[in-house]
N, C-alpha and C positions, 0 to 999 in steps of 0.2 A: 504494500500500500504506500508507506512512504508520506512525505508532507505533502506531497502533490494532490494525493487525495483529500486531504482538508482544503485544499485552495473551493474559495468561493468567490463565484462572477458576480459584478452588481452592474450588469450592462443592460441600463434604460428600464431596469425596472426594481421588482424589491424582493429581498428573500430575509425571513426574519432567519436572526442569529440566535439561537440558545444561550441564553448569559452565561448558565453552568456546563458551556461547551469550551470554556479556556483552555489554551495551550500552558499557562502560567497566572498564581496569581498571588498578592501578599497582601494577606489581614483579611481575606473574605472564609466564607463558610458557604455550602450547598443546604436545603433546606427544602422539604416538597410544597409546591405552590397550590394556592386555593385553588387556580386555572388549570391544573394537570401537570403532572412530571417534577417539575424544579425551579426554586430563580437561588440566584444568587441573594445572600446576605449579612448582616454583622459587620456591615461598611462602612467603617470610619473614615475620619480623615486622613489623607495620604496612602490609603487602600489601594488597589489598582489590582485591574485582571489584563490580561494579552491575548489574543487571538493573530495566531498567524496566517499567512498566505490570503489576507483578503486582495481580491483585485478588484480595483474600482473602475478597471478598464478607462474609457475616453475621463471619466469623473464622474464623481458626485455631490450633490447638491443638497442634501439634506438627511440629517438624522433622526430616527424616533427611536422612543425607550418606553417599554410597559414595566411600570413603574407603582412603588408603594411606599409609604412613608407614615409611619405612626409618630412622628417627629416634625421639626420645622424642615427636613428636607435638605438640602445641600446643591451641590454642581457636578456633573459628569464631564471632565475634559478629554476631548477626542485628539487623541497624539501619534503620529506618524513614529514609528522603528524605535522608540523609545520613551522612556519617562522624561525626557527634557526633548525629545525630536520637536518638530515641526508643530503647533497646534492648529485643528485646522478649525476648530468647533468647541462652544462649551452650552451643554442642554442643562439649562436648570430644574431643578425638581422640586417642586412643597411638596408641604405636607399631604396626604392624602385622607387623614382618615383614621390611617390602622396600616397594620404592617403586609395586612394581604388583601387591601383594599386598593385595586390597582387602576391606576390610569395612564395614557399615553399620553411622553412628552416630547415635542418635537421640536429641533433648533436648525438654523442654517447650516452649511459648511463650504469651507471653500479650502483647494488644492491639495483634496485628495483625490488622484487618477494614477493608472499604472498596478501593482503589486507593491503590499505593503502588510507589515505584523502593524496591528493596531491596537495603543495603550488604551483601556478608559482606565483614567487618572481618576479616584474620588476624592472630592474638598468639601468643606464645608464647618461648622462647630463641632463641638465637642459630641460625644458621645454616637450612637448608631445612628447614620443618616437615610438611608433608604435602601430597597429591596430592588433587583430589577431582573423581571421573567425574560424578558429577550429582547435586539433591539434589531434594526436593520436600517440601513444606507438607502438611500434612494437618488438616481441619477437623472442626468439631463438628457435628453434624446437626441 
């Protein structure tokens, strides 16, 4: 199979990611979700997961996160080959509600195209900031 096999295309349209599908990640926890299967959780600040081999092909143009927050919420920052690479995006998230009360959050991005490992960096206050069952890229045609 090999890494080749994780590569995923995001050309001109949308494929959700699994958040608990990371290749790497530091300070999070897996946890089964009210919606089925898993999200990711236990996300502080300076958290962060990787997923490799995404290709954005020509580019992409916009991020969504389903998302949950029994707190005030925080930031997801979208970073190109590293924790300090390129930022191209940051999707903010409140509160929601409760920790499996989820909503979709969606923010701009600009100058991610080509192949790339992609960081989500988590920021935000103290303590547990939010929950996220999956997110996916959406491109320009």
């Amino acid at each position: 199979m090999g890494e080749s096999a994780a590569l995923l295309r995001i050309s001109g349209s949308s494929s959700q990611i699994e958040a608990e599908s990371f290749s790497s990640q530091s300070g999070i926890q897996t946890e089964n979700c009210s919606e089925g299967g898993q999200n990711i959780g236990y996300i502080e600040n300076g958290d962060y997961a990787v997923y490799n081999n995404i290709d954005f092909g020509a580019g992409a143009t916009s991020f969504q996160a389903r998302v949950a927050s029994g707190a005030s919420g925080g930031n997801i920052e979208i970073r190109l080959d590293s924790l300090t690479g390129p930022l191209v995006g940051t999707c903010p998230v409140t509160g929601t509600g409760g920790w499996q009360t989820w909503a979709t959050r969606t923010c701009s991005i600009s100058g991610a195209s080509g192949k790339h490992n992609v960081y989500l960096k988590f920021t935000g206050g103290s303590g547990y900031l939010f929950n996220i069952n999956w997110f996916q890229f959406t491109g320009g045609r």
